[in-house]
C-alpha positions, 0 to 999 in steps of 0.5 A: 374436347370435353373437360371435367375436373380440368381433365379432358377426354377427346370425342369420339370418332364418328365409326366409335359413335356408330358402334356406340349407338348400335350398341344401345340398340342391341342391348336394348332390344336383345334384353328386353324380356316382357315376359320376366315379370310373370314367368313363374305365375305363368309357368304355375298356370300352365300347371308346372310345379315349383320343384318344376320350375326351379328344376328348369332354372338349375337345367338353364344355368348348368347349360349355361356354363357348357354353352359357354365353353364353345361360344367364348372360343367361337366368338374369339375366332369368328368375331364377336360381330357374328357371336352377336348375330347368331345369339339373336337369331336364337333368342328370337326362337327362343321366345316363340317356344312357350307360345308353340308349347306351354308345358314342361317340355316347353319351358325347358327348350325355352330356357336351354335356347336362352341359355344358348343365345345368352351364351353367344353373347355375353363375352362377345358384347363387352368384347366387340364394344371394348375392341372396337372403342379401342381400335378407333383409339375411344377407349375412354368412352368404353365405360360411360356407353357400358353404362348408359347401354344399360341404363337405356336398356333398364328405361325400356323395361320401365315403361313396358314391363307395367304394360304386361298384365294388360297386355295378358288380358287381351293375348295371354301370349303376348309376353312371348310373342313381344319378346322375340319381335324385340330379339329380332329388333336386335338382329337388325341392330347386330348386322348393322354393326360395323367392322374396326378400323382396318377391317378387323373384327372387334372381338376376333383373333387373327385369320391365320391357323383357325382350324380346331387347333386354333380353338384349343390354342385360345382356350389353353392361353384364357386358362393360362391367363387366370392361372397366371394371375391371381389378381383376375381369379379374385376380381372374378370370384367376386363378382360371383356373389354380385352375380348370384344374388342379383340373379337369384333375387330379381329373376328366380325369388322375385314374384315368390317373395312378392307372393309370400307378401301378398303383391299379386301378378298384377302390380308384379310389373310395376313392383319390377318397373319401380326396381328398374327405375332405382338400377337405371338410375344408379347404373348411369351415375356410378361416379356418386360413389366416394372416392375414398375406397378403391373400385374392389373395396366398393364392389364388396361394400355394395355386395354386402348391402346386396346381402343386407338388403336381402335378409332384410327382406325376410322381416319387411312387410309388404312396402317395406319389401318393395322399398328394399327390392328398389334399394337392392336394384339400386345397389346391384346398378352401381356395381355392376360397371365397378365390376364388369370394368375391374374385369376388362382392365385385369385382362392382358391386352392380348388375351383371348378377351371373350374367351376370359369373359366366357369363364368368368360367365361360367363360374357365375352361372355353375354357382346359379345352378346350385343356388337354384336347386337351393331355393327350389327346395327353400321355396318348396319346403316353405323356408323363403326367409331362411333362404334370404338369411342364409343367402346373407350369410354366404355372401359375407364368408365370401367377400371376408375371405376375399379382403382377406387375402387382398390385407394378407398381400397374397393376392397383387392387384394388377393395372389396367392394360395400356393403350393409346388412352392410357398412360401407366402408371406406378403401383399404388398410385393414388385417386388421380392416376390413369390406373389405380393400385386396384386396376379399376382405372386406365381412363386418361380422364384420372381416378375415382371410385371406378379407377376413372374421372367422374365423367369417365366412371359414368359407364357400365352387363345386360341382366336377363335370367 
C-alpha cells in the first residue's frame, strides 16, 4: 500500500499495470504527429492559400463531429479495444496521403481520415483505460495514468519535434512518413491490450440485443444521460472554452502568430518543443493546484488565464510571444486532467460512457469548426490580434455565464459515481471527502483540487489537431 498524507491507496493488479502500460504506449505513439510543427508552412509550400488552409481546418472539425456520432455508438457495442485498433489502422493511412498527394486534394483526405481515426478514439481511450482500471477494482490510479500517458506523450514531442527542420532538410516528407510508422507503433500497442477481467471488453456493452436497434438504444440512453443532468451539460460546456482555445492557438494560430512575429520554420519546432516542455510538466503535476477552489472553479480560473494569455500575445514582442505560448501550454496542462475527470465522475455509472464522451467530442469540435472559418477570415484579412482579443473576450462571457448559473443554484453539481474505490459521501463535503460538493473527487485517497489527494490528482486528452 502507498500512503500520502496518512491516506493509502492499494497497488495495482499486475492486469491494471499491463493496461496502465500499453496505454502509455498507445497515446504516445498514436499522438505523435511529426508533422504538427510545420503543416502549414507545408501546406503554403505546396501552393495552398490560407482560406485554403482554414478551409480544410473547418472541413476536419465538422467531420469530426459526424464522425463522432457513429464512432461513440460502435466503440459502446463493439469494445473501445477495437475502436482503438481500427482508429490506428486509420491514422497510419492517414499520414501517408500527404506523401502520395501534396495538394488541395491531398490534405483534405488527410484531414478527413484523421478526423475519422480520431473519432475512434477519442471516448474509446478514456473509456477502456476508466473501464478497465475499474474492473480490476484500480480506479484510484485512473487519473494519475491519464496524466502521466500525457505527460510521456508531451516528452516524446519534446525530443523529436526539434528533429523536423533537419529531418526536412534530407526528406521533405519525412514528417508524414515518421508520423504514420508511429500510428503504426500504436497498432501494436492496441492489440496487445488485453480484455477486463471476466473477459469483458472495457468500454463495451453487453453482447445481448447488438443489432442496429441496440445502437439507438445507447444513443437515446447518452442523450437521456445529458438532458437528465444538468451538472453534465455544464461540466461539458466548459470544457468548450478549454477545448477550443487549446486547439485553436497550439494547432491552427501557432506558426501564423510566430510568423507574424517574425519566428521562422526553422525554430518553429523548437518554439513548440519548449510549449510541450511547460504542458508536460503541468499535466504530471496538477496536485501544485491550491486546494482552496473547487476542480469546476479552477477549470474556469485556468481557462480565463488561457483567455489572458492569448490577448496578451496580441502586444508581446517576439520573446515575450514564446514566454506567453510556454505559459499558455502550461495552463491548458494542468486543466486538462481537472477537466477530463469532472467529466468521467458526472457520468452515471451505467451510462453509455464512450457514447457520452463522443457528444462532449462533438460539442467541442462543432465549436472548432466555427472558429476556424473565424480565424481563416482573421488571418486572411490580416487581423491576427483582433482575433486573439476577441478569442479573450468570448471565452470570459462563456465562463461568467457558467459561474453564473452554478451562484444562482440553478444548476447542482452531482458526485462521482461509487464504486469499489469509492466511498459516497454527503452533498458539500469539504476537501477531504472521497467526493467533493463539485463531483471532481471519488478518489479513497481524499480531496484536493481535482477532487482527489495530492498523489491521487496526479493524473490526466491526447492533443493532436
Amino acid at each position: 500500500m502507498s500512503r500520502r498524507g496518512g491516506k493509502t491507496r492499494a497497488p495495482a493488479t499486475p492486469r491494471a499495470r499491463r493496461i496502465i502500460r500499453l496505454n502509455y504506449g498507445f497515446q504516445l505513439l498514436f499522438n505523435l504527429l511529426w508533422w504538427m510543427p510545420v503543416f502549414y508552412e507545408y501546406q503554403k509550400t505546396a501552393g495552398l492559400s490560407d482560406g485554403q488552409i482554414f478551409g480544410i481546418q473547418s472541413i476536419y472539425y465538422v467531420a469530426f463531429c459526424l464522425f463522432e456520432i457513429p464512432t461513440g455508438l460502435i466503440a459502446d457495442r463493439i469494445g473501445a479495444r477495437n475502436c482503438l485498433r481500427a482508429g490506428a489502422v486509420v491514422m497510419t493511412a492517414a499520414n501517408l496521403a500527404p506523401v502520395l498527394s501534396a495538394s488541395y486534394t491531398g490534405f483534405l483526405l488527410h484531414f478527413l481520415a484523421i478526423a475519422l481515426g480520431r473519432s475512434l478514439t477519442s471516448g474509446a481511450a478514456s473509456a477502456y483505460l476508466y473501464d478497465g482500471l475499474r474492473a480490476e477494482k484500480c480506479d484510484a490510479h485512473y487519473l494519475n495514468a491519464e496524466g502521466t500517458a500525457r505527460a510521456l506523450g508531451l516528452a516524446a514531442k519534446v525530443v523529436c519535434w526539434p528533429l523536423v527542420g533537419p529531418l526536412m532538410a534530407v526528406a521533405h516528407t519525412a514528417p508524414y512518413v515518421l508520423s504514420a510508422a508511429s500510428a503504426a507503433g500504436s497498432l501494436v500497442c492496441a492489440v496487445a491490450l488485453p480484455r477486463a477481467a471476466g473477459g469483458r471488453e472495457p468500454g463495451g456493452r453487453a453482447a445481448a440485443g447488438r443489432g442496429g436497434g441496440a445502437f439507438l438504444r445507447d444513443a437515446g440512453a447518452a442523450l437521456r444521460c445529458v438532458a437528465s443532468s444538468r451538472w453534465l451539460g455544464l461540466v461539458m460546456v466548459q470544457g468548450v472554452a478549454v477545448f477550443t482555445l487549446s486547439r485553436i492557438c497550439q494547432v491552427n494560430l501557432f506558426q501564423p502568430i510566430l510568423l507574424d512575429h517574425g519566428i521562422g520554420e526553422a525554430s518553429s519546432g523548437g518554439v513548440l518543443a519548449a510549449m510541450t516542455v511547460a504542458e508536460a510538466v503541468a499535466s504530471a503535476r496538477p496536485q501544485w493546484l491550491s486546494r482552496r477552489l473547487t476542480p469546476v472553479a479552477w477549470v474556469s480560473v485556468l481557462s480565463l488565464a488561457l483567455a489572458g494569455t492569448l490577448a496578451a500575445m496580441a502586444v508581446g514582442g517576439p520573446w515575450t510571444v514564446v514566454a506567453l505560448l510556454c505559459l499558455f501550454a502550461a495552463a491548458t496542462g494542468f486543466v486538462y486532467p481537472v477537466q477530463r475527470k469532472l467529466v468521467n465522475d458526472a457520468m452515471p455509472a451505467d451510462a453509455p460512457r464512450a457514447t457520452l464522451l463522443s457528444i462532449e467530442s462533438i460539442v467541442d469540435r462543432a465549436v472548432c469548426a466555427l472558429a476556424a472559418i473565424a480565424v481563416g477570415a482573421y488571418v486572411s484579412a490580416g487581423h491576427l490580434d483582433t482575433l486573439l482579443l476577441h478569442s479573450a473576450l468570448a471565452t470570459a462571457v462563456l465562463l461568467g455565464a457558467v459561474q453564473l448559473l452554478l451562484h444562482s443554484g440553478v444548476v447542482q453539481p452531482r458526485h462521482a459515481a461509487p464504486s469499489a474505490q469509492h466511498t459516497p459521501r454527503a452533498p458539500g463535503a469539504g476537501p477531504g471527502s472521497g467526493a467533493d460538493a463539485t463531483g471532481g473527487g471519488g478518489d479513497q485517497d481524499g480531496g484536493d483540487a481535482a477532487g482527489s489527494s495530492p498523489e491521487g490528482v496526479r493524473r490526466g486528452p491526447p492533443r493532436g489537431p
